[in-house]
C-alpha positions as CSV (number, residue, x, y, z in Angstrom):
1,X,-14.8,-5.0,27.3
2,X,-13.1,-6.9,30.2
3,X,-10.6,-5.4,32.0
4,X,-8.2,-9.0,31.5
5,X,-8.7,-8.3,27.9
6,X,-7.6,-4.7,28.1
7,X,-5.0,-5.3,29.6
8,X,-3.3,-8.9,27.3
9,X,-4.3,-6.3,24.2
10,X,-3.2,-3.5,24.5
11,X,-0.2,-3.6,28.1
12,X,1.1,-7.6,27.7
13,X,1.7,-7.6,23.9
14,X,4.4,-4.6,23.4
15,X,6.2,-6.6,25.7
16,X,5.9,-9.8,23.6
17,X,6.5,-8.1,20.2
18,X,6.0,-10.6,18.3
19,X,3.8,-11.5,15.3
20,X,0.4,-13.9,15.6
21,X,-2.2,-14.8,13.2
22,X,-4.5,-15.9,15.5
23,X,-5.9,-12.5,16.8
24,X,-9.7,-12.7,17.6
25,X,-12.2,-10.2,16.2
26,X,-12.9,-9.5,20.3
27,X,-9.5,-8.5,20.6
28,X,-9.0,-6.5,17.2
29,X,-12.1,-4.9,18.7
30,X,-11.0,-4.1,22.2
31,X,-7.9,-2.5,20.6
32,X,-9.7,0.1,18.4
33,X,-11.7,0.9,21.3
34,X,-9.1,1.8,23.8
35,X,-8.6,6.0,24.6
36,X,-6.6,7.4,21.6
37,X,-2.9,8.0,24.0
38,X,-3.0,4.4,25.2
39,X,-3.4,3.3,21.7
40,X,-0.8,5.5,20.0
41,X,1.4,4.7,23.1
42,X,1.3,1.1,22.3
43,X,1.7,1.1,18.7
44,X,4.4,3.2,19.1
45,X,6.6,0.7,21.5
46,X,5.9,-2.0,18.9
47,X,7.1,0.4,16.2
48,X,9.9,1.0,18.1
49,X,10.7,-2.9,18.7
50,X,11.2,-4.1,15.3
51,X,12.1,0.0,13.1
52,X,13.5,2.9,13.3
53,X,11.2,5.0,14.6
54,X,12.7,8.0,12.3
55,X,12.7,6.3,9.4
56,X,10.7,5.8,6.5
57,X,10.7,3.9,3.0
58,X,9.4,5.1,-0.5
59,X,7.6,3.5,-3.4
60,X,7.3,4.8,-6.6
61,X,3.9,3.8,-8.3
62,X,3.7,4.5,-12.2
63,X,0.7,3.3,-14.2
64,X,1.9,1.5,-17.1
65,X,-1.0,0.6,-18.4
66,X,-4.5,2.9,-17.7
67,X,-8.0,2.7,-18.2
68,X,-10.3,-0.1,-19.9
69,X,-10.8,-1.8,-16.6
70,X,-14.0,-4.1,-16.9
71,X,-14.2,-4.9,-13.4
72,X,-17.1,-2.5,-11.5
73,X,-14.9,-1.2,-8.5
74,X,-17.1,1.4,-7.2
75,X,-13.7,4.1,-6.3
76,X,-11.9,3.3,-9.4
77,X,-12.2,5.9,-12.4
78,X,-10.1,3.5,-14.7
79,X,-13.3,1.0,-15.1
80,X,-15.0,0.8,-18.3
81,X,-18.8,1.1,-16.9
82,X,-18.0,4.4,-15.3
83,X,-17.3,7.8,-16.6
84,X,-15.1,9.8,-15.4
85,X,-13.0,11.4,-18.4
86,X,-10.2,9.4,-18.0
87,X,-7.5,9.0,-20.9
88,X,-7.1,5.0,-22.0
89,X,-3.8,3.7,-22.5
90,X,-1.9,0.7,-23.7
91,X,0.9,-0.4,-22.4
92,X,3.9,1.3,-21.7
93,X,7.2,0.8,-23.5
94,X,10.0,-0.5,-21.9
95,X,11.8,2.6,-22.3
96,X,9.6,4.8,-20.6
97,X,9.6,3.1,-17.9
98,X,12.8,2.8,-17.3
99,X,13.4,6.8,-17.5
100,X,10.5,6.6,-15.1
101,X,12.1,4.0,-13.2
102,X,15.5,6.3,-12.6
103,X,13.9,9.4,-11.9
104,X,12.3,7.7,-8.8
105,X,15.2,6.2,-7.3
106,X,16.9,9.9,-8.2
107,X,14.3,10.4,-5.5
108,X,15.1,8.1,-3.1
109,X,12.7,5.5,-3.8
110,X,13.9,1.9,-3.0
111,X,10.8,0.5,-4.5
112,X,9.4,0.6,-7.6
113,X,5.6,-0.6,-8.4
114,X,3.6,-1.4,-12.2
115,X,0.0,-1.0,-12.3
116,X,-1.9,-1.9,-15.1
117,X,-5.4,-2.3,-15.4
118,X,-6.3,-5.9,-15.8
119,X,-8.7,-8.1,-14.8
120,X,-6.1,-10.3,-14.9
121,X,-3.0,-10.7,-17.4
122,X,-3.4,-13.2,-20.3
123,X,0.5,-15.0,-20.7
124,X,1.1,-12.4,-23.5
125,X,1.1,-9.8,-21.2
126,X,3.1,-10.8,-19.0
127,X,6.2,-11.2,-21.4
128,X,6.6,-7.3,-21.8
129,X,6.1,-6.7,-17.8
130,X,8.6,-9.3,-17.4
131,X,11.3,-7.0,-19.0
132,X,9.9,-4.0,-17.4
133,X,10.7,-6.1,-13.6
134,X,14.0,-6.9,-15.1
135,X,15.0,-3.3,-15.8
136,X,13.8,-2.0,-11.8
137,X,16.1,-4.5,-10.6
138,X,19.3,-3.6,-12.7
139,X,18.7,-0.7,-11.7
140,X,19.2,-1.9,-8.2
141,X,15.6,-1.0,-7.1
142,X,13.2,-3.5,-6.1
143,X,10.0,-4.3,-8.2
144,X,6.5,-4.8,-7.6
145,X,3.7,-5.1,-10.2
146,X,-0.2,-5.0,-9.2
147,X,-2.1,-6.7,-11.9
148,X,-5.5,-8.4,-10.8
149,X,-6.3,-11.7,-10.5
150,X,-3.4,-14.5,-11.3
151,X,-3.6,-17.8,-13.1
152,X,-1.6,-21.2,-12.7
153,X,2.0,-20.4,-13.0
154,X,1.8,-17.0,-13.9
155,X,3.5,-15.9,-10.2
156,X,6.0,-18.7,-10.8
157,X,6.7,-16.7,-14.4
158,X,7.0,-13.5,-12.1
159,X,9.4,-14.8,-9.8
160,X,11.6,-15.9,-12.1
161,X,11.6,-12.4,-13.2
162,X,12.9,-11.2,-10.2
163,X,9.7,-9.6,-8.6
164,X,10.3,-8.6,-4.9
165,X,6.5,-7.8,-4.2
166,X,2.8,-8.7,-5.9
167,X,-0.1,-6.3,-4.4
168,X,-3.5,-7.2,-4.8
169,X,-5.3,-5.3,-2.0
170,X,-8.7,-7.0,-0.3
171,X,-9.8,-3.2,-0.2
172,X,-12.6,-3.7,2.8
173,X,-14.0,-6.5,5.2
174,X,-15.9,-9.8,3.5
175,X,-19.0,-8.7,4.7
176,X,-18.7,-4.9,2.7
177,X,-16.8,-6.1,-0.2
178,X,-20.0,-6.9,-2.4
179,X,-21.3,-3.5,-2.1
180,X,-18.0,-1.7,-3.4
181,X,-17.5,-4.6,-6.6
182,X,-19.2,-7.8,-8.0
183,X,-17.1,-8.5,-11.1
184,X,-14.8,-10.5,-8.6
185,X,-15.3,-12.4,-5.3
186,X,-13.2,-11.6,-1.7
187,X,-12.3,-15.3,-2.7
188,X,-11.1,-15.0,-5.6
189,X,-8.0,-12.2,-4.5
190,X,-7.2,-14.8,-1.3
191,X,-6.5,-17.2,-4.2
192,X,-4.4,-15.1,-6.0
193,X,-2.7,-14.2,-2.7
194,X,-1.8,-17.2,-2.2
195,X,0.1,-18.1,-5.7
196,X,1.4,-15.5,-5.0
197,X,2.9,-16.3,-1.4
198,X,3.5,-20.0,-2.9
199,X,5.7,-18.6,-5.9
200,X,7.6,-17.2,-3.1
201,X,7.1,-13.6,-4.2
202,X,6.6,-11.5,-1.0
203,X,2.8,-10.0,-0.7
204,X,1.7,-6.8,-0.6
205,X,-2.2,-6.4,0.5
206,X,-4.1,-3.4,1.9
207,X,-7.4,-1.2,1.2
208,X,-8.8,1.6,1.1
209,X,-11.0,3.2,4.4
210,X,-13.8,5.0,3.6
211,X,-15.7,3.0,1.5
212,X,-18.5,3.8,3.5
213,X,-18.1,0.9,5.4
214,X,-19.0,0.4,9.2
215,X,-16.3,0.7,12.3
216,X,-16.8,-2.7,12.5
217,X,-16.0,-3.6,8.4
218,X,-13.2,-1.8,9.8
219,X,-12.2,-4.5,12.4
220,X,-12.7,-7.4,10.4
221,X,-10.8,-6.1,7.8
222,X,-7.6,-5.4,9.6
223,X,-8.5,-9.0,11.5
224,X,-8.3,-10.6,7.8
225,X,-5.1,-9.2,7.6
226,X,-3.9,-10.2,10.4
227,X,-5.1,-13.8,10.5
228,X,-3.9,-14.8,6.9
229,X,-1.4,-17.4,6.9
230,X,0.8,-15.1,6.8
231,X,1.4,-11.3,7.5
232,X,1.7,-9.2,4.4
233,X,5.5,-8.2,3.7
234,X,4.2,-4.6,3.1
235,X,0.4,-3.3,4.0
236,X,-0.8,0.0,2.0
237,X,-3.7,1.9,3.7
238,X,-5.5,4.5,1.7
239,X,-8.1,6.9,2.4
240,X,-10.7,7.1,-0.6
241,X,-10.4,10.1,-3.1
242,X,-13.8,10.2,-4.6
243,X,-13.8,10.1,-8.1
244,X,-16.4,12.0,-9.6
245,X,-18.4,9.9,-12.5
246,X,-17.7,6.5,-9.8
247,X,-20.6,5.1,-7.8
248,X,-18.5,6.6,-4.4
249,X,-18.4,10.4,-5.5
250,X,-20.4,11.9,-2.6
251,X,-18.5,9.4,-0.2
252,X,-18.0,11.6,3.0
253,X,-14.1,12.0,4.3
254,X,-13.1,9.1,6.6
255,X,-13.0,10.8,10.0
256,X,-9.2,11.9,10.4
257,X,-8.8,10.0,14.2
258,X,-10.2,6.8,13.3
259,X,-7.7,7.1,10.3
260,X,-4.8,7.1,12.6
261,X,-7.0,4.4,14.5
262,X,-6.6,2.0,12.3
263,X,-3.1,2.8,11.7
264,X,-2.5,2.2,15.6
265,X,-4.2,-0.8,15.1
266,X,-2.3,-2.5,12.1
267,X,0.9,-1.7,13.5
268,X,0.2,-3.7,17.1
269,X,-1.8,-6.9,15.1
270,X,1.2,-7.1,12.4
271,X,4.2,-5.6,14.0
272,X,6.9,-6.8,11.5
273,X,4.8,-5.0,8.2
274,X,5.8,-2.2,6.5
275,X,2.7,0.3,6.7
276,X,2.4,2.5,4.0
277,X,0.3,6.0,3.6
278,X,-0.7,5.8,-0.2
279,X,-4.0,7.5,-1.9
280,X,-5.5,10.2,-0.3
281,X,-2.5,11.9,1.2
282,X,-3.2,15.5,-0.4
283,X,-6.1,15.7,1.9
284,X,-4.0,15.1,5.1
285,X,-2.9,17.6,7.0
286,X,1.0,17.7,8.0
287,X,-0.1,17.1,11.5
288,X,-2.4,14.2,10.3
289,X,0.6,12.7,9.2
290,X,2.8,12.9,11.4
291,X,0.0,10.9,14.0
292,X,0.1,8.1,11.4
293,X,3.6,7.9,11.6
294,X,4.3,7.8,15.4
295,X,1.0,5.2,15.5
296,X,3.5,3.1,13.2
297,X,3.2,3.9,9.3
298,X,6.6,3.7,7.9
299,X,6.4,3.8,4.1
300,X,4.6,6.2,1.7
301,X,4.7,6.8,-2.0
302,X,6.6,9.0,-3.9
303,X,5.0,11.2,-6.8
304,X,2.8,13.3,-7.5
305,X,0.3,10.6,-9.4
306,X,-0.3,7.2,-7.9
307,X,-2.1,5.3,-10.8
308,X,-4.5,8.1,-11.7
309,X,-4.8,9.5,-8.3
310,X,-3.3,12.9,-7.1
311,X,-0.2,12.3,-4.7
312,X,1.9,15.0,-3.1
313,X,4.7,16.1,-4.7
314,X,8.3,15.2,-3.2
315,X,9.4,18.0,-2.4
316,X,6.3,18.4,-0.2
317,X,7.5,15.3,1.0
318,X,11.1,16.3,1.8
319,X,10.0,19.3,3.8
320,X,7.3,17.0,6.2
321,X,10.7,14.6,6.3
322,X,12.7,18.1,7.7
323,X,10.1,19.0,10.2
324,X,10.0,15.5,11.7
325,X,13.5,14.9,11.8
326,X,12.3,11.4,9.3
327,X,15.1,10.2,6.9
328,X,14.8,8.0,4.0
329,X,15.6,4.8,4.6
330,X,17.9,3.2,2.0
331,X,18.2,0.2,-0.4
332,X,19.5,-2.9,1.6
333,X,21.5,-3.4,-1.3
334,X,22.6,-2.1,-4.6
335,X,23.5,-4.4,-8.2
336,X,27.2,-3.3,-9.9
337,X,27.9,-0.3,-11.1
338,X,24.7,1.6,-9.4
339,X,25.1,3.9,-6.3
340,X,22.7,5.2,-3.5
341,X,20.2,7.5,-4.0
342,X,20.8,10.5,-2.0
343,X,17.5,11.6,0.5
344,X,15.7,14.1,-0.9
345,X,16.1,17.3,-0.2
346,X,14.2,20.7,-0.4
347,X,16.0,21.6,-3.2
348,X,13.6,21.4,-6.6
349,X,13.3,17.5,-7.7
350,X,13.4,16.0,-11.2
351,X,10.4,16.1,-13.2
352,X,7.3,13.6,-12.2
353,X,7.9,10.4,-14.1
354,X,5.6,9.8,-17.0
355,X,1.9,8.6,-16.0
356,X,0.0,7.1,-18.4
């Protein structure tokens, strides 16, 4: 690595703060590569640039629909070649998820987010998750659905709904995506990202690390990211749980430093993205965390399920908040007749919102 490079990646660009999309692998590269201070140090100033260092923002993630999946991802215990014991079931009503919906912004989440495992949704689903977007934003919250793969005019049908946010996550680099699922191509969720970003719905795309991919699936994974046209509104970063009964059960824990790593990373190559911590939290410890935050993650979600996937609870959450000095950040905004969700506390919470 040459010292000119060192020096435009990782001393020039805080100073710059701004976003790009046309970040080379080389220099994706020489960034994970630097020592671990000068790194941090770096994110940091860029996190500092464009958010409150202090602050953080909170998703709620409720499966509304589980199980049945017929796509083969190998890290996902809700497919229907893999056996795992999970519970199938159909669709949420519309009820449920409001109650749902209100107990997480009794939280303090500002976001709310649908899964349901699809493929992708025929027309007829989508009428009932339409109502279900309606309800999180009269309650003031704002919505995001993940739902697979998307057709012609289906995101337009989702806008018009009001959805704030669509995820559909690339999950690894090009090159180690047919090893982890088949059933769909790395093409085939660009596409849907981009009906998504042409519906005018704002895009929120991640993965997962530890996939037992390469350090360098890592690089061209966040250089994907990076380099789409352009940045993803909100980027979640997961750490794999391995599911026992999924092709990935023996997967060995993601070392904790390159973790951060690629946190560092994400935050200096997409400075204006919210980076949230999602699966795999209950294996990190408090001090894990609170590297990922100061290397720039500034969103994590709320619950003690995401989908099917253990979560820590929020009270656990409150009390990392307390000993960081981290608030909540809150809603930009709020509809009639709805008020702000007080931060949480360390007082006992409301009861987990139903997961089905």
């Amino acid at each position: 690595m040459s010292s000119a490079l060192q020096e435009k990646s990782v001393n020039e660009y805080p100073a710059a703060g701004q976003p790009r999309s046309d970040w080379t692998l080389e220099e994706v590269k020489a960034l994970f590569e630097q020592p671990f201070n000068d790194l941090l140090n770096a994110a940091h100033q860029i996190h500092r640039r464009h958010y409150d260092p202090n602050e953080v923002q909170v998703s709620t993630l409720l499966s509304i629909k589980t199980g049945r999946c017929p796509e083969d991802c190998a890290y996902c215990p809700q497919s229907i070649r893999y056996d795992t014991g999970l519970a199938d079931h159909p669709l949420m009503p519309l009820e449920e998820v409001r109650v749902a919906a209100e107990r997480a912004r009794a939280q303090g989440a500002t976001r709310f987010c649908m899964g349901a495992s699809l493929r992708g949704p025929k027309d007829r689903d989508l009428e009932p998750i339409v109502e279900m977007i309606k309800t999180v934003k009269d309650l003031g919250m704002e919505a995001c659905v993940t739902l697979g793969m998307l057709r012609e005019g289906q995101a337009e049908a989702l806008a018009e709904a009001g959805l704030d946010y669509y995820n559909h996550n690339l999950d690894t680099s090009e090159a180690h995506y047919p090893s982890i699922i088949t059933t769909r191509t790395y093409a085939d969720r660009l596409e849907t990202l981009q009906r998504v970003r042409d519906a005018g719905v704002k895009v929120c795309c991640g993965g997962i690390l530890g996939l037992g991919e390469t350090h360098q699936d890592r690089i061209e994974f966040l250089h994907t990211l990076a380099t789409l046209p352009a940045h993803p509104e909100s980027v979640p970063i997961n750490r794999l749980v391995p599911i026992p009964g999924t092709p990935l059960q023996d997967e060995a824990a993601l070392d904790t430093l390159e973790f951060v790593r690629a946190i560092a990373v994400a935050r200096i190559i997409m400075p204006k993205t919210e980076l949230r911590l999602s699966a795999g939290r209950t294996d990190f410890s408090d001090e894990m965390q609170a590297l990922c935050f100061f290397a720039g993650a500034n969103s994590i979600f709320y619950g003690d399920k995401l989908l099917t996937t253990d979560n820590p609870g929020a009270n656990e959450d409150a009390a990392l908040f307390e000993r960081l000095g981290l608030s909540v950040r809150a809603a930009a905004a709020r509809t009639a007749g709805t008020t702000e969700a007080p931060p949480p506390t360390r007082t006992e919470a409301p009861a987990d919102a139903p997961v089905s």
